[in-house]
C-alpha positions in Angstrom: 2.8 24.3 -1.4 2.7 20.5 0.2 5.3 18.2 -1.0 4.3 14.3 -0.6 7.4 12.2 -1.5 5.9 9.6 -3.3 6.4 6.4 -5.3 3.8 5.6 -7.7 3.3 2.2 -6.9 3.3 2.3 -3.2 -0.4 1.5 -2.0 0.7 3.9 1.3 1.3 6.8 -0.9 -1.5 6.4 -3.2 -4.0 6.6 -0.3 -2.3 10.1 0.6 -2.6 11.2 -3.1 -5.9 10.1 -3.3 -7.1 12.1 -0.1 -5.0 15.1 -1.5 -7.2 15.1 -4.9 -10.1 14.5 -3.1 -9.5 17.7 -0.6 -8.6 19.3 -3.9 -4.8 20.3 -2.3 -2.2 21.0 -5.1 0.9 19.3 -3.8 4.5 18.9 -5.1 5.5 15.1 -5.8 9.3 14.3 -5.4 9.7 10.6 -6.3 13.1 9.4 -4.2 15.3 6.6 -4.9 14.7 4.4 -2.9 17.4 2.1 -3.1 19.7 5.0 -2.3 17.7 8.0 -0.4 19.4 11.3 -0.5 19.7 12.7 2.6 16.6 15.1 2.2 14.3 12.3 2.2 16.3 10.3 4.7 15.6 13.5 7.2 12.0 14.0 6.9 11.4 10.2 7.0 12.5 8.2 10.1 11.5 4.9 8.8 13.1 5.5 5.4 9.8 4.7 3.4 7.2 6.7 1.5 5.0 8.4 1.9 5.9 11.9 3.7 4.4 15.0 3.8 6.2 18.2 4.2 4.0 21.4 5.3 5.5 24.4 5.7 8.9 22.5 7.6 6.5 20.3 9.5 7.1 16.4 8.4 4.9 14.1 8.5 4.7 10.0 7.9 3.1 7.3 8.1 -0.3 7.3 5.5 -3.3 7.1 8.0 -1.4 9.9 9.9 -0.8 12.0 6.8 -4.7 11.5 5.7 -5.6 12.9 9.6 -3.6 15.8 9.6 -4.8 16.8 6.1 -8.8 16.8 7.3 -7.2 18.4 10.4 -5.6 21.4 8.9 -7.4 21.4 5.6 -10.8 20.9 6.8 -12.8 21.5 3.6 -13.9 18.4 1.8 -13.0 15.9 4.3 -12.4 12.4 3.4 -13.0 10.8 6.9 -16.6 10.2 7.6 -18.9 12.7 10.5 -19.7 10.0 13.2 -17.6 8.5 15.6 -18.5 4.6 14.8 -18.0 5.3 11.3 -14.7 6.8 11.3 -13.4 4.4 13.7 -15.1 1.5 11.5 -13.1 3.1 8.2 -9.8 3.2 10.5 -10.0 -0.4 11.0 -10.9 -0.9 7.6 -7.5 0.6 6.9 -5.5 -1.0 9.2 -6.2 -4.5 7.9 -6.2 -3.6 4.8 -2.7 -1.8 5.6 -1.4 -5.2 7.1 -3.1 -8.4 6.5 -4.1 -7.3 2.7 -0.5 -5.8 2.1 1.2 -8.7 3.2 -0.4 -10.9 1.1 0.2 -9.3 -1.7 3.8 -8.3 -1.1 4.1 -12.3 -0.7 2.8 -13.1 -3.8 5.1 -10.4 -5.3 8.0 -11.9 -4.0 7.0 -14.9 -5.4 5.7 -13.9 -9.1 7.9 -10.8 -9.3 11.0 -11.6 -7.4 10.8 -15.4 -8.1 12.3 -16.4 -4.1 11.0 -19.9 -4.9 9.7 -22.1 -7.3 8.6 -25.7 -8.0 6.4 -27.2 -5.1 7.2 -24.1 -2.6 6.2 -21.1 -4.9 2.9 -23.0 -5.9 2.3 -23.5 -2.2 2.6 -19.9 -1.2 0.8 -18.8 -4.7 -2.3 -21.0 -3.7 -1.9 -19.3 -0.1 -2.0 -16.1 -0.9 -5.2 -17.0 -3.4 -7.2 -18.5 -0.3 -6.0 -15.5 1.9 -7.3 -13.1 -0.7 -10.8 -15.0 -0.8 -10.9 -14.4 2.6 -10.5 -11.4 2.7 -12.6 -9.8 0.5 -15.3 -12.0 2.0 -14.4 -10.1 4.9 -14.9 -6.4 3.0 -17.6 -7.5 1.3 -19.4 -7.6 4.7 -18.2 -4.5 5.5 -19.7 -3.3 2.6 -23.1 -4.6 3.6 -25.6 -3.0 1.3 -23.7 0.3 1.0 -22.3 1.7 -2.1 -19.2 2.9 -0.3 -17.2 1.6 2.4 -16.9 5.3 3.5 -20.5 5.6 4.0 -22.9 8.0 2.0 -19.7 8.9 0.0 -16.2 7.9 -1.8 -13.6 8.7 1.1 -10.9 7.3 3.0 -12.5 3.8 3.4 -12.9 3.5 -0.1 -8.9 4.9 -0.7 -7.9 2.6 1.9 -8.7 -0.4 -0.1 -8.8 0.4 -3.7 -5.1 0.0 -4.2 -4.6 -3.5 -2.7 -7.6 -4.4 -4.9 -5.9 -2.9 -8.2 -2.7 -5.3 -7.4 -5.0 -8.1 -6.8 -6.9 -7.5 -10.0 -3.8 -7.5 -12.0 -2.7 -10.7 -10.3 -6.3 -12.1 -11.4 -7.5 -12.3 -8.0 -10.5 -9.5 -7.9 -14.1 -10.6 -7.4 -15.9 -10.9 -10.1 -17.5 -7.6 -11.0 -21.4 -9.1 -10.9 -20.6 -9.4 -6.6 -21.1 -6.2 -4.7 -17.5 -5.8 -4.2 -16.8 -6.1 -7.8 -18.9 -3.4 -8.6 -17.8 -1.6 -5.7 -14.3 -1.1 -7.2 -15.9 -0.5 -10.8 -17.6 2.7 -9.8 -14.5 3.1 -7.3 -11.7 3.5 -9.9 -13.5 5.6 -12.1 -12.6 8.2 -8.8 -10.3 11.3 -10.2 -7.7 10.7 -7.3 -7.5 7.2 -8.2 -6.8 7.7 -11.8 -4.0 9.7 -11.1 -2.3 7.3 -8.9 -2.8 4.6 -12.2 -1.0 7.6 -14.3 2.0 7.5 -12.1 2.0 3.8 -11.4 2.3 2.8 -15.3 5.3 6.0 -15.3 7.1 3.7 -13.2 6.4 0.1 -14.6 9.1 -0.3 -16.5 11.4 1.2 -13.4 10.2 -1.9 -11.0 10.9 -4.2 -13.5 14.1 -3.0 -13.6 14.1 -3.5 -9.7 14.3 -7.3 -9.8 18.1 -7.1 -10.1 18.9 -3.9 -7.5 17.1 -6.4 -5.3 18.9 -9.8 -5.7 21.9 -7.7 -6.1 21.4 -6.5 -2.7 21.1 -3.0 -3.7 18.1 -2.7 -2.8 17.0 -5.4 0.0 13.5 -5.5 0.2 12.2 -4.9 3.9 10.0 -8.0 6.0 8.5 -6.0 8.4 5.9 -7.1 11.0 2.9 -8.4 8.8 5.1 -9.0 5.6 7.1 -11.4 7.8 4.1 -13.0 9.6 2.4 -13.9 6.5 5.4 -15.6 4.3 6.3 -17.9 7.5 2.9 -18.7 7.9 2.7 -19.6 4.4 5.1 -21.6 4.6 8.7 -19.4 3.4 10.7 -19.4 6.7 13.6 -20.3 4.0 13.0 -17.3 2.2 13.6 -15.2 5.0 16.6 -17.3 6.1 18.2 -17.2 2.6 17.2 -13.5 1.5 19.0 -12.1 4.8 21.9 -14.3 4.7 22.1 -13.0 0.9 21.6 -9.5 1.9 18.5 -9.2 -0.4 16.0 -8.9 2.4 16.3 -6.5 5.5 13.9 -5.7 8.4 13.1 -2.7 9.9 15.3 0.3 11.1 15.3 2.4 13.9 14.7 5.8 13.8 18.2 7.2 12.9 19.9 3.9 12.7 22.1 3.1 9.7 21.3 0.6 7.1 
């Protein structure tokens, strides 16, 4: 049996869940805490994040690796497209998605969710992160083209690569409009089995996030500004957030491997 440790509203691990109902793979989920790994999850994952996938003792992290190695040793219903040029075109896909996308969304969460300014600062970085997301999906609209999946002649990893940044984005009231082709891309790509589980055990743990507001300003639970998280709130103007959020203890940046907290 595969075990993914998960959390439901991670957009990393709902890629790997997404592939593993798409591949048809029963897995175990073990859900950690986060703000206090247990030492089973700290050993199987080095950067102290989700998701991980255990295979018979072999570990694995990091999403896009996790999604290889399952059409690598599960070969049966792949999720990656056949040619060359389009797996390396959904792999790029995912990698911006993965880093300019996430970041501007976990900026606009720190600002809507986590309140780490207000008054003239927040609405700066909220109308910044609603140009960025324009941008964007002018961007993977393109990449779309005429196609019906970003995957190519089927839903697959391109598709699962994007689909839960545009969820978040929907919910912030930032999706285009469903009458534009990549509006009624993410109509017919939600409607996707995989993807509905992931919104079964995203709404589970609503009401846990919300809770996380105060295991983060507490400084229980500092949330990490890694590489493109950090890149985008600077640029958009929150140098002071940083400043203030490590000074407080409420933001962190990345470990090494093996390093303590």
């Amino acid at each position: 049996m595969l075990t993914l440790y998960d959390a439901g509203l991670s957009p990393f691990a709902q890629k790997v869940k997404m592939a593993l109902v798409a591949k048809g793979l029963p897995f175990e989920r073990i859900v950690p805490d986060l703000g206090n790994p247990p030492a089973d999850f700290l050993n199987v994952s080095p950067r102290r994040e989700v998701p991980v996938l255990v295979d018979d003792g072999a570990a694995i992290f990091d999403s896009a690796i996790i999604v290889e190695y399952l059409d690598d040793k599960f070969p049966d219903n792949p999720v990656l497209p056949k040619s060359a040029v389009d797996r390396a075109k959904v792999r790029m896909i995912a990698t911006l998605c993965d880093s300019q996308l996430e970041a501007i969304i976990f900026g606009v969460t720190e600002i809507m969710v986590f309140k780490r300014a207000s008054g003239e600062l927040g609405d700066a970085i909220l109308a910044k992160g609603r140009a960025d997301f324009a941008t964007f999906f002018a961007w993977l609209e393109s990449q779309l083209g005429g196609r019906d999946w970003f995957n190519g002649d089927a839903y697959g990893m391109g598709d699962m690569a994007v689909l839960p940044y545009m969820q978040t984005a929907s919910l912030y009231k930032a999706a285009p409009a469903v009458d534009t082709p990549l509006g009624r891309w993410f109509e017919r790509a939600k409607a996707q089995p995989g993807f509905q589980r992931c919104l079964v055990d995203a709404k589970a743990e609503i009401a846990d996030f919300r809770s996380a507001t105060e295991k983060v300003m507490s400084g229980r639970w500092p949330r990490q500004y890694r590489d493109h998280r950090l890149d985008w709130i600077v640029r958009a103007g929150g140098i002071n957030i940083v400043r203030d959020g490590l000074a407080a203890g409420t933001i962190r940046l990345s470990n090494l491997p093996g390093a303590a907290r």
